[in-house]
N, C-alpha and C positions, 0 to 999 in steps of 0.2 A: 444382861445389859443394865450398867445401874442408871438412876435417877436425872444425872449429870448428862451422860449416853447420849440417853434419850430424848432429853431435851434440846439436844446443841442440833442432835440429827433430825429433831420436828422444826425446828429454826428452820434449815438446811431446806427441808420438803416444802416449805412454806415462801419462803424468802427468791427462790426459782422464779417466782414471776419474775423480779427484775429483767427475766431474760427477753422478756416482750414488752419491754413498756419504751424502751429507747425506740421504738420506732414511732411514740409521738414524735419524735421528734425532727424524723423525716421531712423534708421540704415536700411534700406532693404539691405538682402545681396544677394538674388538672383535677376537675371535679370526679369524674369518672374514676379517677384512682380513690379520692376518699370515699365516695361511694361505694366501691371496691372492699377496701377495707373495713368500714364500716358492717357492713353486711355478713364479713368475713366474721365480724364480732359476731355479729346475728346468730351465724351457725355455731361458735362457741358457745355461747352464751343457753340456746334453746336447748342442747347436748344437758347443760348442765343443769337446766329447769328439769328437764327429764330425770336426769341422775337424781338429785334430790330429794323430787315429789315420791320416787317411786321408794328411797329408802327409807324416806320418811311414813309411808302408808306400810310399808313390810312391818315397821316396830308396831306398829297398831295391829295389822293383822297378827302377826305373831301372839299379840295380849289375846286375842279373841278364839286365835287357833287349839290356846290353851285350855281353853273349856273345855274339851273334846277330853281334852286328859285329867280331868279333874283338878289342874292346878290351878287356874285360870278366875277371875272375876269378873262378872259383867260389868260391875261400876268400875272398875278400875281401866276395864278395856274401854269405855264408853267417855270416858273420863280425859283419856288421851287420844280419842277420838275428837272430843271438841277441844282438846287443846289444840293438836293441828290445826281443826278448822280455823281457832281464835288466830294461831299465828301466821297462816295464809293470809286469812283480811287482812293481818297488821300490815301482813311485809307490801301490800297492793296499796290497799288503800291508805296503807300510814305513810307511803310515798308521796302517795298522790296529795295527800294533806299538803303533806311539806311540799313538796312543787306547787302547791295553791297561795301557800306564807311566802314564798320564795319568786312569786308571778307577781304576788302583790306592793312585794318591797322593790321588785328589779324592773318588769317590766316583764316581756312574754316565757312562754314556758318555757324549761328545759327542752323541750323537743316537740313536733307536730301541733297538731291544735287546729280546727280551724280557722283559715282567714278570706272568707268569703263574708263575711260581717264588721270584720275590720273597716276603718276610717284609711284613710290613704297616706296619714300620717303615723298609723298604729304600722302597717304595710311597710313603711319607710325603715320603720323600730328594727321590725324583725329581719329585715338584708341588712340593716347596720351592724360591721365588724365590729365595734364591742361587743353588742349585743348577742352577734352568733358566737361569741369565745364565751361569753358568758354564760351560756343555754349548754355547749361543748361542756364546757367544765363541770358545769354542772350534773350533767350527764355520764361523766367520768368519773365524780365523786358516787353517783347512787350506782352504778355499777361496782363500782370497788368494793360498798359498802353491802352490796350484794353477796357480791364473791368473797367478802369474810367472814360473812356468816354461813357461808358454805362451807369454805376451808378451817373456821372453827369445828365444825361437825369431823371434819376430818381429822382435824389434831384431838379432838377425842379417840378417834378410832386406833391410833397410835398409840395414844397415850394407856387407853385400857388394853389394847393386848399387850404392851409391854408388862402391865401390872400383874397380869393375871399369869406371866410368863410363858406366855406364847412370842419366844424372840424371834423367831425367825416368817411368823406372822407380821410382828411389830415391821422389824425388815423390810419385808417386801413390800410393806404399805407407803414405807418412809421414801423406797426408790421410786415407787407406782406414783404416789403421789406430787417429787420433785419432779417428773416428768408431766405431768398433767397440769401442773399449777404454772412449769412455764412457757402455756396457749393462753394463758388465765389473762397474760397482760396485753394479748390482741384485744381481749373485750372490753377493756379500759380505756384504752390510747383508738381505738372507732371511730367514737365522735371528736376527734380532735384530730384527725389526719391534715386537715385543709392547713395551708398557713397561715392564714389568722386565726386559726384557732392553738396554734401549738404552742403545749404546755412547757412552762421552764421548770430544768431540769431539779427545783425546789416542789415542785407540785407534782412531780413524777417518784419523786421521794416519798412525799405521805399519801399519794395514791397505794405506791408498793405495803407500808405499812399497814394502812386501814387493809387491803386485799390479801397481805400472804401473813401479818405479823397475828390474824387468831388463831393460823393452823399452829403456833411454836404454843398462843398462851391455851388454846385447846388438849394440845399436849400435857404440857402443867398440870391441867386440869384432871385428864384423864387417868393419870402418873395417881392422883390421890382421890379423887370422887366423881363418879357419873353417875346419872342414871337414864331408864328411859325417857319421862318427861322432857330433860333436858334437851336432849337429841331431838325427839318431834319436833320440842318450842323451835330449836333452832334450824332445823330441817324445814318447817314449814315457814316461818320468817324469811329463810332463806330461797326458796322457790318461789313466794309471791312477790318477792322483789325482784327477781331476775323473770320472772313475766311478765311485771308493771313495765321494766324497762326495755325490755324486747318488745314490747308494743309500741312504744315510745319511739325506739330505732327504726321497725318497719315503715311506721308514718312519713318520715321523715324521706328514708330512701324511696319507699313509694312515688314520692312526688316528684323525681329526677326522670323519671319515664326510661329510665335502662332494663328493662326485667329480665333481659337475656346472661350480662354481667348480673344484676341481682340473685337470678335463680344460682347460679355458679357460683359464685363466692358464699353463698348460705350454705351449698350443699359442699364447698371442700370445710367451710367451718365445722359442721356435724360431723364430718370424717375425722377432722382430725382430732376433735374430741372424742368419737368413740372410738377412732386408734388408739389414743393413749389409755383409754380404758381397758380395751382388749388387751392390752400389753400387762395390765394387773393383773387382769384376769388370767390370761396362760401365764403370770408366774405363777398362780396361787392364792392370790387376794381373794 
Protein backbone atom coordinates (compact mmCIF):
# COMPACT_ATOMS: atom_id res chain seq x y z
CA UNK A 1 0.00 0.00 0.00
CA UNK A 2 1.97 3.13 -0.91
CA UNK A 3 2.01 6.49 0.96
CA UNK A 4 -0.64 8.13 -1.28
CA UNK A 5 -3.00 4.74 -0.32
CA UNK A 6 -2.79 5.21 2.64
CA UNK A 7 -3.43 8.33 3.35
CA UNK A 8 -6.60 9.06 0.97
CA UNK A 9 -8.04 5.72 3.05
CA UNK A 10 -7.15 7.46 6.83
CA UNK A 11 -9.11 10.47 5.19
CA UNK A 12 -11.79 8.11 4.39
CA UNK A 13 -11.80 6.33 8.21
CA UNK A 14 -11.81 9.64 9.71
CA UNK A 15 -14.07 11.84 7.61
CA UNK A 16 -17.14 8.96 8.39
CA UNK A 17 -18.37 11.10 11.19
CA UNK A 18 -20.06 13.38 8.73
CA UNK A 19 -22.29 10.39 8.83
CA UNK A 20 -23.90 11.49 12.29
CA UNK A 21 -23.51 14.99 12.56
CA UNK A 22 -26.63 16.06 10.06
CA UNK A 23 -28.81 14.97 12.61
CA UNK A 24 -28.08 18.31 14.42
CA UNK A 25 -29.93 19.42 12.37
CA UNK A 26 -33.08 17.69 13.10
CA UNK A 27 -36.02 19.84 14.20
CA UNK A 28 -36.63 17.99 17.74
CA UNK A 29 -39.40 19.63 19.15
CA UNK A 30 -39.85 18.01 22.35
CA UNK A 31 -37.38 18.02 25.33
CA UNK A 32 -37.67 14.48 25.90
CA UNK A 33 -36.30 13.77 22.44
CA UNK A 34 -33.13 16.04 23.11
CA UNK A 35 -32.67 14.56 26.22
CA UNK A 36 -32.84 11.42 24.31
CA UNK A 37 -30.17 12.03 22.25
CA UNK A 38 -28.09 13.71 24.35
CA UNK A 39 -27.66 10.99 26.71
CA UNK A 40 -27.43 8.73 23.51
CA UNK A 41 -24.13 10.93 23.18
CA UNK A 42 -23.38 9.95 26.96
CA UNK A 43 -23.09 6.19 26.08
CA UNK A 44 -20.81 7.00 22.98
CA UNK A 45 -18.91 9.20 24.39
CA UNK A 46 -18.26 6.97 28.10
CA UNK A 47 -17.50 3.70 25.37
CA UNK A 48 -14.79 5.91 24.24
CA UNK A 49 -13.34 7.28 27.73
CA UNK A 50 -12.95 3.61 28.31
CA UNK A 51 -11.37 2.74 24.88
CA UNK A 52 -8.77 5.19 25.33
CA UNK A 53 -7.86 5.19 29.06
CA UNK A 54 -7.42 1.53 28.72
CA UNK A 55 -4.90 1.81 25.61
CA UNK A 56 -3.39 4.44 26.79
CA UNK A 57 -2.28 2.41 30.33
CA UNK A 58 -1.57 -1.01 28.02
CA UNK A 59 1.57 1.30 26.37
CA UNK A 60 2.78 2.12 29.89
CA UNK A 61 2.24 -1.24 31.18
CA UNK A 62 3.80 -2.84 28.39
CA UNK A 63 7.19 -0.32 29.21
CA UNK A 64 7.06 -1.94 32.66
CA UNK A 65 6.18 -5.59 31.63
CA UNK A 66 9.44 -5.36 29.88
CA UNK A 67 11.56 -5.44 32.91
CA UNK A 68 10.76 -8.95 33.35
CA UNK A 69 12.66 -9.58 30.15
CA UNK A 70 15.55 -7.60 30.64
CA UNK A 71 14.66 -5.16 27.87
CA UNK A 72 12.92 -2.75 29.83
CA UNK A 73 13.74 0.63 32.05
CA UNK A 74 12.40 1.80 34.97
CA UNK A 75 12.95 5.53 34.22
CA UNK A 76 11.67 5.28 30.95
CA UNK A 77 8.47 3.14 32.13
CA UNK A 78 7.96 5.60 35.07
CA UNK A 79 8.59 8.48 32.69
CA UNK A 80 5.51 7.66 30.52
CA UNK A 81 3.77 6.96 33.40
CA UNK A 82 3.67 10.56 34.51
CA UNK A 83 3.36 11.71 31.20
CA UNK A 84 -0.23 9.97 31.05
CA UNK A 85 -0.96 11.22 34.26
CA UNK A 86 0.35 14.93 33.17
CA UNK A 87 -1.96 14.59 29.93
CA UNK A 88 -5.15 13.35 31.83
CA UNK A 89 -5.00 16.63 34.23
CA UNK A 90 -4.55 18.66 31.01
CA UNK A 91 -7.35 17.18 28.94
CA UNK A 92 -9.85 17.71 32.60
CA UNK A 93 -8.74 20.40 33.88
CA UNK A 94 -7.29 22.30 30.89
CA UNK A 95 -11.06 22.18 29.86
CA UNK A 96 -12.27 23.26 32.68
CA UNK A 97 -9.86 26.28 32.60
CA UNK A 98 -11.07 27.16 29.31
CA UNK A 99 -14.89 26.91 30.33
CA UNK A 100 -13.88 29.27 33.32
CA UNK A 101 -12.21 32.04 30.30
CA UNK A 102 -15.20 31.21 28.31
CA UNK A 103 -18.09 31.66 31.69
CA UNK A 104 -16.32 34.78 32.11
CA UNK A 105 -16.39 36.41 28.78
CA UNK A 106 -19.97 34.86 27.92
CA UNK A 107 -21.84 34.51 30.77
CA UNK A 108 -22.81 30.77 32.27
CA UNK A 109 -21.08 27.57 31.73
CA UNK A 110 -21.02 25.31 28.87
CA UNK A 111 -23.13 22.88 30.80
CA UNK A 112 -24.48 22.13 34.45
CA UNK A 113 -23.18 24.26 37.31
CA UNK A 114 -25.13 25.13 40.13
CA UNK A 115 -28.06 27.55 40.34
CA UNK A 116 -29.20 27.36 43.63
CA UNK A 117 -26.92 30.70 44.54
CA UNK A 118 -27.81 32.26 41.48
CA UNK A 119 -29.65 35.94 41.56
CA UNK A 120 -33.05 35.61 39.62
CA UNK A 121 -31.67 37.55 36.92
CA UNK A 122 -28.44 35.27 36.53
CA UNK A 123 -31.62 32.20 36.47
CA UNK A 124 -33.25 34.42 33.64
CA UNK A 125 -29.41 34.12 31.80
CA UNK A 126 -29.28 30.60 31.84
CA UNK A 127 -33.20 29.60 30.17
CA UNK A 128 -32.36 32.50 27.74
CA UNK A 129 -32.08 30.94 23.99
CA UNK A 130 -28.97 32.56 23.13
CA UNK A 131 -27.49 31.75 25.89
CA UNK A 132 -28.53 27.94 25.80
CA UNK A 133 -27.06 27.83 21.97
CA UNK A 134 -24.27 29.35 23.27
CA UNK A 135 -23.48 26.79 26.31
CA UNK A 136 -24.73 23.83 23.13
CA UNK A 137 -22.07 25.05 21.06
CA UNK A 138 -19.92 25.20 23.11
CA UNK A 139 -20.19 21.83 24.34
CA UNK A 140 -20.09 20.51 20.71
CA UNK A 141 -16.81 22.20 19.99
CA UNK A 142 -15.08 20.45 23.48
CA UNK A 143 -16.58 17.27 22.42
CA UNK A 144 -15.31 17.36 18.97
CA UNK A 145 -12.08 18.45 20.23
CA UNK A 146 -12.18 15.52 22.29
CA UNK A 147 -12.91 13.07 19.83
CA UNK A 148 -9.83 14.34 17.75
CA UNK A 149 -7.62 13.68 19.93
CA UNK A 150 -8.94 10.26 20.07
CA UNK A 151 -9.07 9.74 16.44
CA UNK A 152 -5.61 11.24 15.98
CA UNK A 153 -4.48 8.26 18.17
CA UNK A 154 -6.06 6.17 15.80
CA UNK A 155 -4.68 7.59 12.55
CA UNK A 156 -1.41 6.78 14.13
CA UNK A 157 -2.41 3.20 14.53
CA UNK A 158 -3.00 3.13 10.69
CA UNK A 159 -0.56 4.99 9.75
CA UNK A 160 2.41 2.70 11.69
CA UNK A 161 1.02 -0.59 10.60
CA UNK A 162 0.94 0.43 7.12
CA UNK A 163 4.70 1.46 7.68
CA UNK A 164 6.00 -1.36 9.10
CA UNK A 165 4.02 -3.44 6.28
CA UNK A 166 1.44 -5.03 8.09
CA UNK A 167 -1.24 -4.12 5.05
CA UNK A 168 -3.76 -6.10 5.67
CA UNK A 169 -3.59 -5.02 9.55
CA UNK A 170 -3.45 -1.37 8.24
CA UNK A 171 -6.80 -2.66 6.33
CA UNK A 172 -8.87 -3.72 8.62
CA UNK A 173 -8.22 -0.84 11.04
CA UNK A 174 -9.04 1.71 8.19
CA UNK A 175 -12.66 -0.25 7.74
CA UNK A 176 -12.84 -0.95 11.71
CA UNK A 177 -12.33 2.54 12.13
CA UNK A 178 -14.83 4.33 9.36
CA UNK A 179 -17.41 2.42 10.98
CA UNK A 180 -16.71 3.44 14.46
CA UNK A 181 -16.06 7.11 13.77
CA UNK A 182 -19.44 7.26 12.04
CA UNK A 183 -21.34 7.06 15.94
CA UNK A 184 -18.49 9.56 16.63
CA UNK A 185 -21.07 12.49 15.34
CA UNK A 186 -24.03 11.37 17.76
CA UNK A 187 -21.59 12.66 20.44
CA UNK A 188 -21.28 16.04 18.85
CA UNK A 189 -24.64 17.05 17.63
CA UNK A 190 -26.19 15.87 21.78
CA UNK A 191 -26.12 19.11 23.10
CA UNK A 192 -27.50 20.80 20.25
CA UNK A 193 -30.61 18.50 19.43
CA UNK A 194 -33.21 21.22 20.91
CA UNK A 195 -34.12 23.84 18.24
CA UNK A 196 -32.68 26.67 19.55
CA UNK A 197 -29.83 25.23 19.72
CA UNK A 198 -29.17 23.90 16.20
CA UNK A 199 -26.18 24.28 14.46
CA UNK A 200 -25.87 25.75 10.87
CA UNK A 201 -24.74 23.51 8.56
CA UNK A 202 -21.20 25.95 8.52
CA UNK A 203 -20.57 24.78 12.17
CA UNK A 204 -21.23 21.16 11.40
CA UNK A 205 -18.48 21.53 8.89
CA UNK A 206 -15.63 22.44 11.37
CA UNK A 207 -17.19 20.40 14.01
CA UNK A 208 -16.65 17.33 11.31
CA UNK A 209 -12.96 18.67 10.73
CA UNK A 210 -11.71 19.42 14.31
CA UNK A 211 -13.32 15.45 15.09
CA UNK A 212 -12.47 13.21 12.05
CA UNK A 213 -9.71 15.50 10.19
CA UNK A 214 -6.66 14.05 13.01
CA UNK A 215 -7.55 10.54 12.23
CA UNK A 216 -6.18 11.47 8.11
CA UNK A 217 -3.31 14.05 9.81
CA UNK A 218 -2.39 11.02 12.47
CA UNK A 219 -2.01 8.87 9.61
CA UNK A 220 0.55 11.25 7.92
CA UNK A 221 2.13 11.05 10.82
CA UNK A 222 2.33 7.58 11.57
CA UNK A 223 3.14 6.80 7.60
CA UNK A 224 6.80 8.66 8.77
CA UNK A 225 7.34 8.98 12.80
CA UNK A 226 5.80 7.61 16.07
CA UNK A 227 6.48 6.84 19.18
CA UNK A 228 5.31 5.81 22.33
CA UNK A 229 5.35 8.97 24.34
CA UNK A 230 3.26 10.40 21.60
CA UNK A 231 0.37 7.91 21.82
CA UNK A 232 0.15 8.20 25.89
CA UNK A 233 0.45 12.37 25.48
CA UNK A 234 -2.47 11.78 23.21
CA UNK A 235 -4.34 8.83 24.59
CA UNK A 236 -4.36 10.51 27.90
CA UNK A 237 -5.42 14.18 26.70
CA UNK A 238 -7.83 12.41 24.98
CA UNK A 239 -9.63 10.43 27.88
CA UNK A 240 -9.70 13.44 30.33
CA UNK A 241 -11.43 15.37 27.87
CA UNK A 242 -14.08 13.02 26.99
CA UNK A 243 -14.65 12.62 30.98
CA UNK A 244 -14.66 16.43 31.80
CA UNK A 245 -17.41 16.35 29.22
CA UNK A 246 -19.42 13.48 29.97
CA UNK A 247 -19.84 15.01 33.35
CA UNK A 248 -20.71 18.04 31.92
CA UNK A 249 -23.65 16.11 29.91
CA UNK A 250 -24.80 14.06 32.84
CA UNK A 251 -25.46 17.19 35.03
CA UNK A 252 -27.35 18.68 32.58
CA UNK A 253 -29.78 15.66 31.78
CA UNK A 254 -29.73 14.90 35.38
CA UNK A 255 -31.80 17.72 36.01
CA UNK A 256 -34.82 16.88 33.36
CA UNK A 257 -35.93 14.16 35.88
CA UNK A 258 -36.53 11.34 33.10
CA UNK A 259 -34.09 8.57 34.43
CA UNK A 260 -36.06 5.75 32.87
CA UNK A 261 -35.29 7.32 29.01
CA UNK A 262 -31.86 8.42 30.47
CA UNK A 263 -30.86 4.84 31.77
CA UNK A 264 -31.88 3.62 27.99
CA UNK A 265 -30.50 5.89 25.67
CA UNK A 266 -26.90 5.62 27.85
CA UNK A 267 -26.98 2.12 27.64
CA UNK A 268 -27.87 1.56 23.65
CA UNK A 269 -25.14 4.52 23.34
CA UNK A 270 -22.41 1.91 25.09
CA UNK A 271 -23.81 -0.76 22.72
CA UNK A 272 -23.25 0.70 19.99
CA UNK A 273 -19.95 1.72 20.66
CA UNK A 274 -18.71 -1.51 21.81
CA UNK A 275 -20.54 -2.95 18.69
CA UNK A 276 -18.63 -1.32 16.51
CA UNK A 277 -15.53 -2.32 18.41
CA UNK A 278 -16.38 -5.95 18.32
CA UNK A 279 -16.69 -5.80 14.73
CA UNK A 280 -12.70 -4.78 14.83
CA UNK A 281 -12.13 -7.14 16.79
CA UNK A 282 -13.64 -10.33 15.08
CA UNK A 283 -11.97 -8.92 11.80
CA UNK A 284 -8.68 -8.98 13.50
CA UNK A 285 -7.88 -5.55 14.84
Amino acid sequence: MSFGETVLLGALAGFTIYLGLPFGRIEFVSQRARVGLAMFSVGVLAFLFAEVFVHGLQIVEHRFDALHDGNGSLPAGAALALLFGAGFTAGTAGLALVEKRMRTAKGPPIAGGATDALTVEQVDLLTDEPSARARALRTGMAIAAAIGLHNFAEGLAIGVSANTGEIGLATVLIIGFAVHNATEGFGIVGPMSGEAERPSWGFLGLMGLIGGGPTFLGTVIGQAWVSPALEVAFFAVAGGSILYVVIQLLEVCRRQAMPVLVGWMLLFGLLLGFGTDWVLVAAGA
